[in-house]
Each structure stands twice: as C-alpha cells, then as structure tokens.
C-alpha positions as a Markdown table, in Angstrom:
| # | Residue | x | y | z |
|---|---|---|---|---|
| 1 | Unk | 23.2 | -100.9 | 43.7 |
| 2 | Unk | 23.3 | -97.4 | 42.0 |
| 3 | Unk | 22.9 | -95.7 | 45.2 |
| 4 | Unk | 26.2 | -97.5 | 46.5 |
| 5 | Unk | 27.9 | -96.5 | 43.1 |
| 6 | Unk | 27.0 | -93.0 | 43.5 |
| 7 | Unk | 27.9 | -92.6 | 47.2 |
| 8 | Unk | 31.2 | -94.5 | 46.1 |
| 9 | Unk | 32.1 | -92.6 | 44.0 |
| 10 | Unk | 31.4 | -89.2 | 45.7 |
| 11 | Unk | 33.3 | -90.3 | 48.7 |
| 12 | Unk | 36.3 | -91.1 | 46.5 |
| 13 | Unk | 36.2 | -88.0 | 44.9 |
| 14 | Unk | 35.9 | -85.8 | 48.1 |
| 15 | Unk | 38.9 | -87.3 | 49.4 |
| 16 | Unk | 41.1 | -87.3 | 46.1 |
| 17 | Unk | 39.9 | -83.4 | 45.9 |
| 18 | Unk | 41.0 | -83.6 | 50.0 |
| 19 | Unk | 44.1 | -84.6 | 48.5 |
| 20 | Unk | 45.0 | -81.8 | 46.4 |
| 21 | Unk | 44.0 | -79.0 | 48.1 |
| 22 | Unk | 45.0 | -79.7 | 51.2 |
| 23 | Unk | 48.5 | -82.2 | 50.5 |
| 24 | Unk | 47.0 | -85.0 | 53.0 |
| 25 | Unk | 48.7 | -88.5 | 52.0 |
| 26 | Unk | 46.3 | -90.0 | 54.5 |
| 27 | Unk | 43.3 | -89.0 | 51.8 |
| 28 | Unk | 45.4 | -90.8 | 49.2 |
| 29 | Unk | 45.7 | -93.6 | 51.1 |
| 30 | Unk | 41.9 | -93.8 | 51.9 |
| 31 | Unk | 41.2 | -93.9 | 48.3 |
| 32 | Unk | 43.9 | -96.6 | 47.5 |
| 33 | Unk | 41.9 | -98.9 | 50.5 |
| 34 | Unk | 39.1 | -98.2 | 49.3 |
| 35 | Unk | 39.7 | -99.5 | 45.5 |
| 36 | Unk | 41.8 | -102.6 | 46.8 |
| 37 | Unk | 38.7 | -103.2 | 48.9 |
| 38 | Unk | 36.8 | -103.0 | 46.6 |
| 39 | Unk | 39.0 | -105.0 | 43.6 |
| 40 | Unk | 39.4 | -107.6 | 46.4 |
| 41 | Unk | 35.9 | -108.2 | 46.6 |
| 42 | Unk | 34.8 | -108.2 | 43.3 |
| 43 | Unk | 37.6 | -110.9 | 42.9 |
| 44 | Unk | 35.6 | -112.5 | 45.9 |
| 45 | Unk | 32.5 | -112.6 | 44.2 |
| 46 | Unk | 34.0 | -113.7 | 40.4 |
| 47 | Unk | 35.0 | -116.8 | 42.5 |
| 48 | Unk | 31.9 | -117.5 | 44.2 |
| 49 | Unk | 29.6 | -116.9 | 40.8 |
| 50 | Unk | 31.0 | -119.8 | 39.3 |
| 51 | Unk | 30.1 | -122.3 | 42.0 |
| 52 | Unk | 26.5 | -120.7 | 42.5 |
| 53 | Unk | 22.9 | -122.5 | 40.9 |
| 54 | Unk | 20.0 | -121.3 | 41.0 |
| 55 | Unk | 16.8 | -122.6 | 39.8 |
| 56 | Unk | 12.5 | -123.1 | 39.9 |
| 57 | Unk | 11.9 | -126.3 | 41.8 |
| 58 | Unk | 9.2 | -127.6 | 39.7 |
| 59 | Unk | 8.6 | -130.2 | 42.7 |
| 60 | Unk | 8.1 | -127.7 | 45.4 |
| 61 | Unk | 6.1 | -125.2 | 43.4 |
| 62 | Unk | 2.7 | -125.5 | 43.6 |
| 63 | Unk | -0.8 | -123.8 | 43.6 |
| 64 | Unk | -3.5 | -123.7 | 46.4 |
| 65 | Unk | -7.1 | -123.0 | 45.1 |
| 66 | Unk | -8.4 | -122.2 | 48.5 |
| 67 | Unk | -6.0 | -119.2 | 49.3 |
| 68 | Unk | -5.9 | -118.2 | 45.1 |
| 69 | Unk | -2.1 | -117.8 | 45.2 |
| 70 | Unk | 0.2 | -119.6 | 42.7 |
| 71 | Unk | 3.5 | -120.3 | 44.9 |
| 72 | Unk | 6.8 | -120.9 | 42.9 |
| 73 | Unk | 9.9 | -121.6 | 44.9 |
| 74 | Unk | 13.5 | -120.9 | 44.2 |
| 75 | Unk | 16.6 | -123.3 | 45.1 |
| 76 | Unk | 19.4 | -121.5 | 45.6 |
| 77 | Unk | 22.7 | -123.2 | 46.3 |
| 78 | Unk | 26.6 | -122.3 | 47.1 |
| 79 | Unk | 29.0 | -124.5 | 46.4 |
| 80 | Unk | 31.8 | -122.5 | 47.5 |
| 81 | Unk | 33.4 | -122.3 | 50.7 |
| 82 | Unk | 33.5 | -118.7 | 50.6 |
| 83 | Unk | 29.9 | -116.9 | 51.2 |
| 84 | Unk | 27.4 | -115.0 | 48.8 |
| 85 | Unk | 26.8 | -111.4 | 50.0 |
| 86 | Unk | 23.8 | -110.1 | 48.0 |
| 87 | Unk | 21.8 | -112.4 | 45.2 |
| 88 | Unk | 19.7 | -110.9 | 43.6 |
| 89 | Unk | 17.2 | -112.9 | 41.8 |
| 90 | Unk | 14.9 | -111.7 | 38.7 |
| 91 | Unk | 11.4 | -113.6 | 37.8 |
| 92 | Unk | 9.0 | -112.8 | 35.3 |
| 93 | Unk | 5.6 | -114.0 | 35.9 |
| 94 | Unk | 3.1 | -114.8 | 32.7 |
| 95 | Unk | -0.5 | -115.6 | 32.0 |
| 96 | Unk | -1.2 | -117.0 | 28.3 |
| 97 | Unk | -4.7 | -115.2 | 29.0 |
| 98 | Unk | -3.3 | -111.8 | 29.4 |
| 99 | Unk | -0.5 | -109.9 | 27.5 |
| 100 | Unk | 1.5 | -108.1 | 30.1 |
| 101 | Unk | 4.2 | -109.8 | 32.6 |
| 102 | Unk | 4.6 | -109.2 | 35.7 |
| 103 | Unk | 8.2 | -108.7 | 36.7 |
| 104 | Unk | 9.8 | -108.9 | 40.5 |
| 105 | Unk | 13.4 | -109.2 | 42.2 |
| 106 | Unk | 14.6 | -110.3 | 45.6 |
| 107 | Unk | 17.6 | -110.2 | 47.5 |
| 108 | Unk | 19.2 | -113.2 | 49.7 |
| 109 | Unk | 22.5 | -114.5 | 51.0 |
| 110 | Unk | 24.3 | -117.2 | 51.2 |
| 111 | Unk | 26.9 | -118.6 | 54.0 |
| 112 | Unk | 29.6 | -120.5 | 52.7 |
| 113 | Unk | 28.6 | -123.9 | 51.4 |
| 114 | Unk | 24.5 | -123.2 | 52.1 |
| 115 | Unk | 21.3 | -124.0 | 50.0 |
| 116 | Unk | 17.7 | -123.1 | 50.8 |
| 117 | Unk | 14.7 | -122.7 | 49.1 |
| 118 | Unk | 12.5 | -119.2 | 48.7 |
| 119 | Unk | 8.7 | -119.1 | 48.2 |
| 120 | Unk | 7.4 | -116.6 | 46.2 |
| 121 | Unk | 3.5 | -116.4 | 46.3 |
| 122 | Unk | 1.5 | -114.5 | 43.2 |
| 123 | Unk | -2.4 | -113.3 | 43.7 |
| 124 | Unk | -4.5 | -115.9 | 41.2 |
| 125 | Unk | -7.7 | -114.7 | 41.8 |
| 126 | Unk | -9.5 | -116.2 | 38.9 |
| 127 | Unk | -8.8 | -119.8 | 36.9 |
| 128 | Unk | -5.0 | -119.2 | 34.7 |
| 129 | Unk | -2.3 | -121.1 | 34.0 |
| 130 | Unk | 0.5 | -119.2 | 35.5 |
| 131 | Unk | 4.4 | -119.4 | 34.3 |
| 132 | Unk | 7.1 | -118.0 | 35.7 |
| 133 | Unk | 10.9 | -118.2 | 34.7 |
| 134 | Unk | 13.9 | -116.9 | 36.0 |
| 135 | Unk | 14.9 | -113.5 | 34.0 |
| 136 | Unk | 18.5 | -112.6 | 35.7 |
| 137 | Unk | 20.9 | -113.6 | 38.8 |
| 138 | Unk | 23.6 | -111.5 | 39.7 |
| 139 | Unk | 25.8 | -111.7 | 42.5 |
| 140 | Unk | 27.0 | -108.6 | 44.1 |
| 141 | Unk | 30.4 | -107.5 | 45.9 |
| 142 | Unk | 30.1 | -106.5 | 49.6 |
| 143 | Unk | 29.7 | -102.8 | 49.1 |
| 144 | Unk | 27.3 | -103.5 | 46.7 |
| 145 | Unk | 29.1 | -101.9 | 43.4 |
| 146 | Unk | 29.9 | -104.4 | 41.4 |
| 147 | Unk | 28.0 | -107.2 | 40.1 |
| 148 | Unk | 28.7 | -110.1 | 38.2 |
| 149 | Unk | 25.3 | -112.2 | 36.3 |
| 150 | Unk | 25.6 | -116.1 | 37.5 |
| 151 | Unk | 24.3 | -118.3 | 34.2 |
| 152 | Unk | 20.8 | -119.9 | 34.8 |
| 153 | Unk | 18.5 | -121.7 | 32.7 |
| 154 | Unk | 15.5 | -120.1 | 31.8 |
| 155 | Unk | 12.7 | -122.9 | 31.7 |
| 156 | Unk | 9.9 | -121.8 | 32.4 |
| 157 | Unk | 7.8 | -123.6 | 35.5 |
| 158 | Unk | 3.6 | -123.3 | 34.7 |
| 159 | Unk | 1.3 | -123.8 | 37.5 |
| 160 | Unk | -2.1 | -124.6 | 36.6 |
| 161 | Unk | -4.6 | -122.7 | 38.8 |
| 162 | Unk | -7.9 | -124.4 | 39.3 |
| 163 | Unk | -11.5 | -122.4 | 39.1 |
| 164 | Unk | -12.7 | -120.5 | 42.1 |
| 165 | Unk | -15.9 | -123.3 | 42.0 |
| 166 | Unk | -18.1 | -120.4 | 43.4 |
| 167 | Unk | -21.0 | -121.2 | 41.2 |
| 168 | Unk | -24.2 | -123.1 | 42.5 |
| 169 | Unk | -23.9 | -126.3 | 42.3 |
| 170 | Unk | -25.4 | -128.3 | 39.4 |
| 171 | Unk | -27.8 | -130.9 | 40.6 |
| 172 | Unk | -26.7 | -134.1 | 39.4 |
| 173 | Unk | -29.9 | -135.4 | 38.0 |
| 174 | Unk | -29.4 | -132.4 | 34.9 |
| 175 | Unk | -26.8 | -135.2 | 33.7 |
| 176 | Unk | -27.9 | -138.6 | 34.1 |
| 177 | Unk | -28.0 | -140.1 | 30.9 |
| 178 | Unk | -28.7 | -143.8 | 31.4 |
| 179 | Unk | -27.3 | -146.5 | 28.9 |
| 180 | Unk | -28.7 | -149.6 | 29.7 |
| 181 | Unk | -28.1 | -150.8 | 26.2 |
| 182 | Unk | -24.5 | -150.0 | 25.8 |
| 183 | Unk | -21.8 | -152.5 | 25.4 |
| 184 | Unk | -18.8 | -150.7 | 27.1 |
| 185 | Unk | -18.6 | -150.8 | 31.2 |
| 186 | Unk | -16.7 | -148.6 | 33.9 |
| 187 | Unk | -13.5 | -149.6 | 34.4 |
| 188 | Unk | -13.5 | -147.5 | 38.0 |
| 189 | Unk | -17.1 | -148.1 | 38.9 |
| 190 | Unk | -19.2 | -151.2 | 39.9 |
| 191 | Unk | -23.1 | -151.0 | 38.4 |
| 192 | Unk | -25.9 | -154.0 | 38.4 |
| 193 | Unk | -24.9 | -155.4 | 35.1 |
| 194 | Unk | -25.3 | -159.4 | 35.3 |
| 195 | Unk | -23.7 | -159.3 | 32.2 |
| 196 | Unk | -20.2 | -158.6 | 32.6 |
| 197 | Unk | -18.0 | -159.0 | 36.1 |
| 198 | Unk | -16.1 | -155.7 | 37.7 |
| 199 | Unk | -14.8 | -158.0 | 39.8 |
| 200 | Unk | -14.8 | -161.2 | 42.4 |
| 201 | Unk | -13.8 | -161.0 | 46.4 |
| 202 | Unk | -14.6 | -162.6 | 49.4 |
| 203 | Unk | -18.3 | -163.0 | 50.6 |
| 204 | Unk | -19.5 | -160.4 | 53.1 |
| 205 | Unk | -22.8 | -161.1 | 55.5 |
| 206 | Unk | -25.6 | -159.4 | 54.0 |
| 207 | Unk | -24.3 | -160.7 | 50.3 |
| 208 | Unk | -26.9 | -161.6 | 48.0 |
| 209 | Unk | -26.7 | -165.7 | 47.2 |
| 210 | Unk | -27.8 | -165.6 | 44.0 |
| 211 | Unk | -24.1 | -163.3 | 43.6 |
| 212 | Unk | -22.2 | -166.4 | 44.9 |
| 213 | Unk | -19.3 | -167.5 | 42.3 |
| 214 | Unk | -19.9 | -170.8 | 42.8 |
| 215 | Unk | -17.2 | -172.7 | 40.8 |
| 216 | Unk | -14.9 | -170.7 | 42.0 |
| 217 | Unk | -15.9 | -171.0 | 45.6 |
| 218 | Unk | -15.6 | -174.8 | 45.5 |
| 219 | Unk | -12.0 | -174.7 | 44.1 |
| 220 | Unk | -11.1 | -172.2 | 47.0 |
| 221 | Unk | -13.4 | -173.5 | 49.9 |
| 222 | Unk | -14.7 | -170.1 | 50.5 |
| 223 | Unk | -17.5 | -168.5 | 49.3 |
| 224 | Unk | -16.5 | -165.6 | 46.3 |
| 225 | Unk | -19.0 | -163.1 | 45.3 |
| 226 | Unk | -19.2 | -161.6 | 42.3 |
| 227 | Unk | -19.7 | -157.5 | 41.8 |
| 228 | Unk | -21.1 | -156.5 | 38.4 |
| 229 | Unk | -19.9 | -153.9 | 36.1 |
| 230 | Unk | -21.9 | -150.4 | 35.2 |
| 231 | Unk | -22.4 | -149.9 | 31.8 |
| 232 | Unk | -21.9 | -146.6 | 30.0 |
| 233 | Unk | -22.5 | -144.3 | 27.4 |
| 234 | Unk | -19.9 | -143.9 | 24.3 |
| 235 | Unk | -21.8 | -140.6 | 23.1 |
| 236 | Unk | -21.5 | -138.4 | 25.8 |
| 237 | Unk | -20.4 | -134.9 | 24.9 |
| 238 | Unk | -19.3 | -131.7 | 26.3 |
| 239 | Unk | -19.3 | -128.5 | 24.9 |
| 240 | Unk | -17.6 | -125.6 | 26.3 |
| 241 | Unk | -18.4 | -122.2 | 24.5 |
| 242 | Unk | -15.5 | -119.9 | 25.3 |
| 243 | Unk | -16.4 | -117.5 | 22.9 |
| 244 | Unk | -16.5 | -114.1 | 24.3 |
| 245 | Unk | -17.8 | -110.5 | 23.4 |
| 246 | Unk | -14.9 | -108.2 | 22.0 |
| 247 | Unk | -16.1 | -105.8 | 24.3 |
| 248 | Unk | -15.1 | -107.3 | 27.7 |
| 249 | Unk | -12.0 | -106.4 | 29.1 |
| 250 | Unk | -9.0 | -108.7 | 30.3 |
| 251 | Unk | -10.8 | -108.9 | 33.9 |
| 252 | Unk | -14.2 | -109.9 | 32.7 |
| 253 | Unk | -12.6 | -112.4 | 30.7 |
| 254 | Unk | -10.6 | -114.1 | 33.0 |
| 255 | Unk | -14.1 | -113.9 | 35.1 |
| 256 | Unk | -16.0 | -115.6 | 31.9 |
| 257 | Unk | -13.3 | -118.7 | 31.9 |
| 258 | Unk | -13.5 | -118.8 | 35.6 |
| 259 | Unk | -17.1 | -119.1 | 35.8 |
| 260 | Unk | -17.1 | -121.7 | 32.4 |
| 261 | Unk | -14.5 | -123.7 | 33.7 |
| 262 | Unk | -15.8 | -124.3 | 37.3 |
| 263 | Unk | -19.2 | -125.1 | 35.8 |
| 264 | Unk | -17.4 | -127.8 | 33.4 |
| 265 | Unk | -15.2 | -129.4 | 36.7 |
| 266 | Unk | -18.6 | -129.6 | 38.6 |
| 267 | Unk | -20.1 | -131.4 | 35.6 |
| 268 | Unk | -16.9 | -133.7 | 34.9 |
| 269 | Unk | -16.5 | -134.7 | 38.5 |
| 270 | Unk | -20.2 | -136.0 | 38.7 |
| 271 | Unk | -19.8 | -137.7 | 35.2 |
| 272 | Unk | -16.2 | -139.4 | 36.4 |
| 273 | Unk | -18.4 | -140.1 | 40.2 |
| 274 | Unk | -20.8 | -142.2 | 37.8 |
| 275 | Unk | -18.4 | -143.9 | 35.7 |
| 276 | Unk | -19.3 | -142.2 | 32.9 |
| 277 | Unk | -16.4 | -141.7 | 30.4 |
| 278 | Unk | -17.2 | -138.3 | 27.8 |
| 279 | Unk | -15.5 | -136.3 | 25.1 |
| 280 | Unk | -15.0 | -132.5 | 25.7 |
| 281 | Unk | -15.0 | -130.2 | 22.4 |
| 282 | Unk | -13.7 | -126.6 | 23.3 |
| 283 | Unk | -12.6 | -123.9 | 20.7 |
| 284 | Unk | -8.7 | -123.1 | 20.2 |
| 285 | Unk | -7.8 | -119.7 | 18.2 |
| 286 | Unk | -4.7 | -120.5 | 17.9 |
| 287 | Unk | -5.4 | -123.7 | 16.2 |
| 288 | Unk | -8.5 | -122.3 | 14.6 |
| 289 | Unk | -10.7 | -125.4 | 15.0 |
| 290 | Unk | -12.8 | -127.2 | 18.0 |
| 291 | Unk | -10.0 | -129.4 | 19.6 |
| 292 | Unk | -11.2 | -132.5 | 21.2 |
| 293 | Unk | -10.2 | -134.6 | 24.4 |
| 294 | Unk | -11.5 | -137.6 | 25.9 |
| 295 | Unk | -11.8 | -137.7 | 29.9 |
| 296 | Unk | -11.5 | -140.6 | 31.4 |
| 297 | Unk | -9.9 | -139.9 | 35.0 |
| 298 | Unk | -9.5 | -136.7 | 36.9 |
| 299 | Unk | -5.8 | -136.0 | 35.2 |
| 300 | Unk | -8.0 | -135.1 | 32.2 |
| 301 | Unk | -9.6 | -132.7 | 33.5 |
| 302 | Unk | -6.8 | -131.1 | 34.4 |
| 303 | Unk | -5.1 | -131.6 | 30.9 |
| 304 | Unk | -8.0 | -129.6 | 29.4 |
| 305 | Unk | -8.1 | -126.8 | 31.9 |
| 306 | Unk | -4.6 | -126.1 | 30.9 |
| 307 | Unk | -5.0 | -126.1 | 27.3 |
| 308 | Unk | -8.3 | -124.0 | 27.6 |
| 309 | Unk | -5.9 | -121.0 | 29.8 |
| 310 | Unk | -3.0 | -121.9 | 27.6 |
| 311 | Unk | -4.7 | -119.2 | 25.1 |
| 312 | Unk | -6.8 | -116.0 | 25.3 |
| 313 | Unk | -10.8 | -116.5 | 24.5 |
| 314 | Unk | -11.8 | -116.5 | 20.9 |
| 315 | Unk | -13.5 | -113.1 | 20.2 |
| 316 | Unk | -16.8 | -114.1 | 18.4 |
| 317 | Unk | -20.0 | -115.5 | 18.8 |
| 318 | Unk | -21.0 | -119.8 | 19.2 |
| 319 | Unk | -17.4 | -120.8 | 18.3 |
| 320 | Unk | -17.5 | -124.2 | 19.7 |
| 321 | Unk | -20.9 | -124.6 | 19.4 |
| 322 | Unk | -21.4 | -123.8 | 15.6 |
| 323 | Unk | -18.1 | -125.7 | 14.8 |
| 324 | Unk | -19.8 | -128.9 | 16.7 |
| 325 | Unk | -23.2 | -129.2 | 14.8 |
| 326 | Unk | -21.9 | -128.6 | 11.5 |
| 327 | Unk | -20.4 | -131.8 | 11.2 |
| 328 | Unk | -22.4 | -134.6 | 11.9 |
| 329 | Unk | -23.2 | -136.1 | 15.0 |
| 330 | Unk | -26.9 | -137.4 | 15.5 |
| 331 | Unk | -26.7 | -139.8 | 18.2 |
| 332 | Unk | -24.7 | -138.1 | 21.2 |
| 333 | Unk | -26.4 | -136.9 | 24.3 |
| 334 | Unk | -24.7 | -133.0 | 24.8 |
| 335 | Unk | -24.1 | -131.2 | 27.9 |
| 336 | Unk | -23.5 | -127.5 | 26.3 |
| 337 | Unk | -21.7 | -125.2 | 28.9 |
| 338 | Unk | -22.0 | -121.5 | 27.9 |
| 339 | Unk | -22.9 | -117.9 | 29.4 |
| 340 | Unk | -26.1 | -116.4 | 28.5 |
| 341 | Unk | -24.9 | -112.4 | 30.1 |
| 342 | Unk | -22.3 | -113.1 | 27.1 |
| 343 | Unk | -24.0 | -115.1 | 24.0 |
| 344 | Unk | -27.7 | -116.5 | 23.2 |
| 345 | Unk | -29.0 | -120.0 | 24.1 |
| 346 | Unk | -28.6 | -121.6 | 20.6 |
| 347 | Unk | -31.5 | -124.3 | 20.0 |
| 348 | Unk | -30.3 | -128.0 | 19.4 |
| 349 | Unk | -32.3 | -129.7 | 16.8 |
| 350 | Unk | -30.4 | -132.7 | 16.4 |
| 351 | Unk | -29.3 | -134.4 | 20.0 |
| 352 | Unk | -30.6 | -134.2 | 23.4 |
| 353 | Unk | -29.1 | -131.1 | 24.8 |
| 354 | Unk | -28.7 | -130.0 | 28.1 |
| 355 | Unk | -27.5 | -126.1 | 28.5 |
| 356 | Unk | -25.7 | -125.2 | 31.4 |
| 357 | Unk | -25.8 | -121.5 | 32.2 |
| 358 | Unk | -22.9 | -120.5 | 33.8 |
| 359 | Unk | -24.8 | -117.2 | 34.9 |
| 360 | Unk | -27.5 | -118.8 | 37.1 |
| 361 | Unk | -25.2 | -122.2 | 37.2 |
| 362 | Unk | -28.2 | -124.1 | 36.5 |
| 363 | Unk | -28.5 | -126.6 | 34.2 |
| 364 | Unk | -31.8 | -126.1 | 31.5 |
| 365 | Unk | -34.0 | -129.3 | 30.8 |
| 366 | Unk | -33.5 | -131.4 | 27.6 |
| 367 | Unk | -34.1 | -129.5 | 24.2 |
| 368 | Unk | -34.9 | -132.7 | 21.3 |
C-alpha cells in the first residue's frame, strides 16, 4: 500500500508540474480523474466495510500431531452486493511457553455477496498450546491507497498441540498396581470381581454357567450373563516434575515439556486402558503451589496438558516433587515423571515409587 501511495502521488505531481509548464488542460484533467477515481472508490470501499465479518472459526481450526502444524482458519464473509478488492488480514500467533509473538498478514478478495474460509498452518514442532487472534482487518480501495479498518472481535482461538510421543515406550508392567482389596470399580472397564456387576447381556456360546443370571433369565426366557466389574485403586498418583534448570534456553525447554508430557500421555493412556482412575500433581508458577487434577477419561488428559503449556516451566529444582512429600500422604502408590539430564532422582521414603525417566523413557523399579 505505501508503494501505490508513493507512485500516486508522483504520477499526480508530474502531471500537475506537466500542467504548469507546459499550459496542457489534458494534464489537469488527468489529475481531476484520477482523484474522482480515486474518491469514488474509497466511497466504494466505506460501503462495503460495513457489511464485511471476519472471524477465527474455532470449529474448523484444529491441530494435527503427525504433521506438527497448528492450523487456524479464517471466515471471511461479504454481505454486500458490491465486491471486496484487497483484505488484508492481521494475526498474531502466541505460546504461553515463550515470550515473543509471532505476527503475519494476508491478502484476499471478495466477489460481491461471497464467504470462504482460509487456512493458515503454524510449525509446532514440540508440545504448546498455541493462540492466535485477529490483530487488524482493513479493506482497501482498488488502487490500493486508501484503506479503511473493518471492526473484528479479538478472541483469541488456542489450539492445544499434543507431545511429539517420540520417546520409547514404557512397558506397561512399570505400572500395574493391583488392588484387589479396594472397594471402588471401573466404571469403563469389566474385571473378574464376583462381587459387584459391570453389567448383564445376552448369553454368548463359550459363556461360563456358573455367570448365568438366573432369575433374571427365567423372567426373560433367555439366558442373561453377568460381566463383573474391575476393581481399582483410589491412591494412585502422578507426579510431573516440570522444574527446569535456569540455564536452558526457550528451545530446550519446550524440548524438556515435550519429552515430560509424552512420557505422562504414555503412562495415562495405559492407566485409563486398565480402568485405573489417578490424580496428577504438577507444579504451577503462576499459582505458586502443586495444582491437582483427577483423570478419569481421556478429556482429562487433555485438560492438564493445557494447563501445564498454559505457563512457562518453574526455574528451580524438585518443585512438584518437594511440594508433594511434604504434606502427608503415606498410602498412595506414585508414578514420579521427571528428567534426570535436568534434575537428580530424589529417593522416596514413604510410598511405593516408580521414577519414570524421561531421558532413557524407562520406567525405574519400585523404591519402598
């Protein structure tokens, strides 16, 4: 748009100058054109602001893990029956984990009474919780001088990238914690409790007699089986140490939650596979204290990740950890996620422990 100004402007002058010097009316009348032309098409685009929106689609935007892009998309409508030379669009991206912004602009047009969508695809090479709002709209005249800003609202729309999952895998036996004792059973997964019913269907052949609901079976002349119910564990805990050394840089930091969070999806995926319902204690420095979540279904997981890249990593040593075992809990078994290239093994002396080291992305036996 400057350019066009400038070259404008220099081409109006040359012909006023033309003009002057050399008495030529049709120089004068060039320049008269050229600023109705140009007055008639900024009165255009005054017309056509006020019946243009433009917006994030929260529905549309989403993220994909396997490519590591973050993809937001833009609606942009006209209402009028007149069309929308040059819109230019202004976006801000943001990562709670980092202080810069990344800003970036594109240009589109609109026909008369047309609406489409525009994809915009950000790098998200490591675990973040990406936002991105809408800085500026302006529509432009057709020579591209003029310009005239189209309200928008400027809600921000956060896409939650998952980890990159490239660790090893954690063998699932590291966090089997049987509870044969326990009086609270899956609600999602069947087990070989004769104690309590999951729930009752139709018999299958292979079914186990002694599983016949036979009351219930005379009532409905057809043979109901019962399935059993899993018990679980109340005092299942995870620990997620996102402490990190004031010496890594942005980079290494996003790689440290990356590599921590992965390790903590692998673990909670296996725990949900098995029924098993756990707390999860991770460290907020904005909040200055361990905050603490229940997971129960996936959508928990998910919940946490974002609150864990809603915030930079604590600069310290053991924040979650230390915060955890000085209050008391003595009969919880702990899964304790951490990075040894980035703080020591601590040794538990109150619960079964199980340290999963996010460097090898290995889990380490039991420590009484």
């Amino acid at each position: 748009m400057p350019k066009n100004r400038i070259a404008m402007l220099a081409v109006s002058v040359i012909l006023f100058f033309f003009y002057v010097f050399c008495n030529s009316y049709v120089a004068l009348f060039a320049v008269i054109i050229m600023i109705a032309l140009a007055a008639v098409s900024f009165a255009e685009c005054l017309i056509v602001s006020r019946r243009i929106t433009v917006l994030i689609s929260k529905a549309q935007s989403h993220a994909d893990a396997e490519k590591r892009t973050a993809e937001f998309c833009i609606s942009a409508e006209n209402g009028s029956v007149l069309p929308a030379g040059c819109l230019i669009i202004s976006m801000v991206f943001s990562d709670p984990c980092d202080t810069g912004e990344i800003r970036a602009s594109l240009k589109t047009t609109l026909a008369a009474k047309d609406k489409r969508q525009i994809y915009v695809p950000l790098s998200v090479p490591y675990a973040a919780c990406v936002g991105c709002r809408l800085s500026g709209v302006k529509l432009c005249d057709s020579f591209g001088v003029l310009a005239v800003p189209i309200k928008i609202s400027k809600e921000q729309v956060e896409l939650l990238a998952a980890p990159s999952s490239k660790t090893e895998a954690i063998k699932p036996g590291a966090y089997s914690h049987p509870s044969p004792d326990s009086d609270v059973f899956s609600d999602t997964t069947k087990g070989d409790d004769r104690s309590q019913v999951f729930e009752l269907r139709d018999y299958r052949e292979g079914d186990d007699l002694r599983n016949v609901h036979w009351p219930l079976s005379t009532k409905r002349d057809t043979l109901t089986v019962k399935e059993f119910s899993r018990p679980i564990d109340e005092n299942v805990r995870v620990l997620i140490e996102t402490a990190a050394s004031a010496e890594l840089s942005v980079e290494e930091k996003k790689q440290l939650a990356d590599r921590l969070l992965s390790a903590f999806m692998q673990l909670s995926l296996q725990l949900l596979e098995n029924g098993q319902q756990f707390n999860v204690n991770i460290y907020s420095q904005t909040a200055a204290k361990n905050i603490e979540l229940t997971v129960k279904k996936t959508e928990d997981i998910a919940l946490l990740l974002k609150m864990a890249l809603s915030e930079p990593l604590p600069a310290g040593n053991r924040f979650t950890y230390d915060a955890y075992y000085s209050s008391s809990h003595n009969d919880e078994a702990v899964y304790y996620i951490y990075d040894s290239s980035n703080s020591d093994s601590p040794t538990a002396d109150k619960n079964d422990t199980v340290f999963i080291d996010v460097k090898t992305a290995k889990a380490g036996g039991d420590t009484a």
